[in-house]
N, C-alpha and C positions, 0 to 999 in steps of 0.2 A: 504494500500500500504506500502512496507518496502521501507526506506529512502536509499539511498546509496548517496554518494559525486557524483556518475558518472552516477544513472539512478535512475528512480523511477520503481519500480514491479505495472503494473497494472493489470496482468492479465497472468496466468500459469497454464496449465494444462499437463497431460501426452504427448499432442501430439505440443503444443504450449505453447509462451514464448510472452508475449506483454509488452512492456518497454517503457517507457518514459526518452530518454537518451539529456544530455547535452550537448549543443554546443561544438566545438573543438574535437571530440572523434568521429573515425572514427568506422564505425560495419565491416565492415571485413578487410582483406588485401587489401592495395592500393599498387600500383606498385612506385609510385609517391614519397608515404611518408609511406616507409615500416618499421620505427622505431616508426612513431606515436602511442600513445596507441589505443587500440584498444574495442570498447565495448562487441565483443563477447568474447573476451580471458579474458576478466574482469570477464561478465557474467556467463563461463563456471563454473567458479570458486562455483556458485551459486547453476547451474541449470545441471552441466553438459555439454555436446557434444550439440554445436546450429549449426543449418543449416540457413544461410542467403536467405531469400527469394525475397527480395526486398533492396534497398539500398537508402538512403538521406544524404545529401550534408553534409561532417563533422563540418565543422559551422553553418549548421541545427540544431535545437533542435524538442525533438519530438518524436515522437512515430514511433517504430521499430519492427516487427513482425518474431520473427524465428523459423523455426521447431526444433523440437527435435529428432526425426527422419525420416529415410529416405522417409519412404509413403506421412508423414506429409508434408516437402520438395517435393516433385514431384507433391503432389495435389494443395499447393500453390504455387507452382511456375507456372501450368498450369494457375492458376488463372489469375496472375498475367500476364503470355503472351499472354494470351485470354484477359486482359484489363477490367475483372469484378469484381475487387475493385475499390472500391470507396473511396479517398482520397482526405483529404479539409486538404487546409494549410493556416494560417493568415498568414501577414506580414505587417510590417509599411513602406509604401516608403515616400520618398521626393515628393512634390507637389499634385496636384489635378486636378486626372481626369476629361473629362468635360464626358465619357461614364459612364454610371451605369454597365454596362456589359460590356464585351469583349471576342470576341474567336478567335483566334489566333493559324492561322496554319503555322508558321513561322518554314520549315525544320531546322535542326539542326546538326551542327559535331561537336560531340564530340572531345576535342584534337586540336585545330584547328587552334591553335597558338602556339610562343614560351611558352609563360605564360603556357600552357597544358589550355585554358578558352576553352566554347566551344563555336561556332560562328553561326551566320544564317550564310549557304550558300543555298541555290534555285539549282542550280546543284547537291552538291552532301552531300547535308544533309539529315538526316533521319528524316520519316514525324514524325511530335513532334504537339501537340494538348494541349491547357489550356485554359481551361476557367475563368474569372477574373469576382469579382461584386466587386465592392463598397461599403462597410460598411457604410462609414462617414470619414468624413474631421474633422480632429485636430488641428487647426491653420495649419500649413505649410506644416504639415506632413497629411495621409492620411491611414484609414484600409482597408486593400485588403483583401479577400477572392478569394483563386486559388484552380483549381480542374485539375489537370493533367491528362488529359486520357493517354498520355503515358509518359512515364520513362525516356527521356535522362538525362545525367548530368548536372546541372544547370539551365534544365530545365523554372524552373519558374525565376530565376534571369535572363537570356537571353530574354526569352520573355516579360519581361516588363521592358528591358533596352532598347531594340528594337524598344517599341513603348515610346520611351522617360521616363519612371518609372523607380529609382534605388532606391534598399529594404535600409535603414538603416546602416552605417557600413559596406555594400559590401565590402568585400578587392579587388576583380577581377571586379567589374562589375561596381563599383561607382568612380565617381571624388572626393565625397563628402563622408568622412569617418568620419567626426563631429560626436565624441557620440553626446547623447539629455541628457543635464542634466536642472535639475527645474531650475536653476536661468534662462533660457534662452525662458522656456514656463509657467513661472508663472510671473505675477506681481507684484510688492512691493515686491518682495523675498529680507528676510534679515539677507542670510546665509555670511557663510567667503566662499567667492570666493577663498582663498586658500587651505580650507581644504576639498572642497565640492568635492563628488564624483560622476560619472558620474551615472544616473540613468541605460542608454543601451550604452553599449558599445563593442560590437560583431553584427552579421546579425540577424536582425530582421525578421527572417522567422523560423515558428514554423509548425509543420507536428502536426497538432489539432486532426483531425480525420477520423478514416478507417473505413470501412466496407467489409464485406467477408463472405465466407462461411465457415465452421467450417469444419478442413478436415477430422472430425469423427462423428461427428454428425451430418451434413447438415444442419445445422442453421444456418441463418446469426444472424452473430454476429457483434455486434458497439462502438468499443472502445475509449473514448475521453483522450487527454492527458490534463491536466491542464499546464496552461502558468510557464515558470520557472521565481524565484523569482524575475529577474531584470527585465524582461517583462514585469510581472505581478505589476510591481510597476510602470514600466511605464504606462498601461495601467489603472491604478487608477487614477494618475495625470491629464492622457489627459485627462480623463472622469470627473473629480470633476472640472478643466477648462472648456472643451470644452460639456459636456455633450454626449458624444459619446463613447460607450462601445461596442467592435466586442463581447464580451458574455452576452452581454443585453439580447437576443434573441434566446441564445442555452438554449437546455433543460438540 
């Protein structure tokens, strides 16, 4: 994979582009926050002309899928409105499930406040579908695994603020925007509480892994994103404490 400050390359071919990009960095034009930087005009720089097929949340981290051209774009985007990718995302919320599973057909509007959040409404929201497991409990905090059958915005933060679950850091969704640093989940810690940095400090929710069909080959293809560094060190910590690791068990 080549390193870049804003994405990692995990995967590029003639007709596709597979990235693993960082929190705060939006993939295409927002109407919202249309000065933001932006990861395909980064990327083009790269790869060329990318066609946005799919979109995740810009304080998402994770894995990002675009065509290269136009055939490439119209085969995945049919994919993607037909609903036959398969999409797993981790995230760390605050507390602990008493469900191992969850499915959750909470409609959804996009837009649906001042804030621009988006809200359950039952009238006149769009059907929105995720399915939720349980990883394991880390002291206070908890690993989710979510698989979104469909695509609204914020998606998976709505429906598990909904059923009382807010991800880590939420700026929109959470009361509780406490980074998680070691002094606070470790014992005996005998850092300077002044100089120490915050372990996660942004949403803890990471787009892991997709699956799809190859829009030139017809093979399904499975691409995982690796955790980004301040995740991934949180995700050490909980685990050498609490012995609970959401990649114990991936291949």
């Amino acid at each position: 994979m080549k390193k870049n400050l804003d994405y990692f390359t995990i995967y590029s071919d003639e007709d596709i582009v597979v990235l693993n990009k960082r929190s705060g960095l939006l993939i295409a034009a927002d109407r919202y926050d249309p000065d933001e930087p932006r990861l395909d005009l980064i990327a083009e720089k790269e790869f060329g002309k990318l066609y946005a097929v799919h979109r995740i949340d810009k304080d998402t981290s994770g894995l990002i899928v675009y065509a290269r051209n136009p055939e490439a774009h119209k085969n995945l985007s049919m994919q993607f409105e037909k609903r036959s990718v398969d999409k797993t995302y981790h995230c760390l919320v605050h507390g602990h499930p008493v469900w191992e599973t969850l499915h959750v057909t909470i409609p959804l509007l996009p837009d649906g406040d001042a804030k621009h959040r988006t809200t359950a409404n039952k009238k006149f929201g769009k059907p929105s579908v995720t399915d939720f497991r349980v990883i394991g409990n880390c002291g206070q905090f908890s690993w989710i695994e979510a698989k979104p059958k469909t695509g609204r915005t914020h998606q998976i933060r709505v429906h598990l603020a909904e059923n009382g679950f807010s991800i880590i850091c939420d700026p929109l969704y959470s009361g509780n925007q406490k980074p998680i640093r070691l002094s606070e989940i470790k014992r005996n810690w005998h850092g300077d509480e002044y100089e120490e940095r915050p372990l996660l400090s942004r949403l803890a929710l990471h787009a892991y892994k997709i699956v799809f069909t190859h829009p030139t080959t017809n093979e399904q293809v499975t691409f995982v994103a690796p955790y980004p560094k301040d995740m991934d060190s949180t995700r050490k910590q909980l685990a050498k404490i609490y012995k609970v690791d959401p990649l114990e068990n991936e291949e």
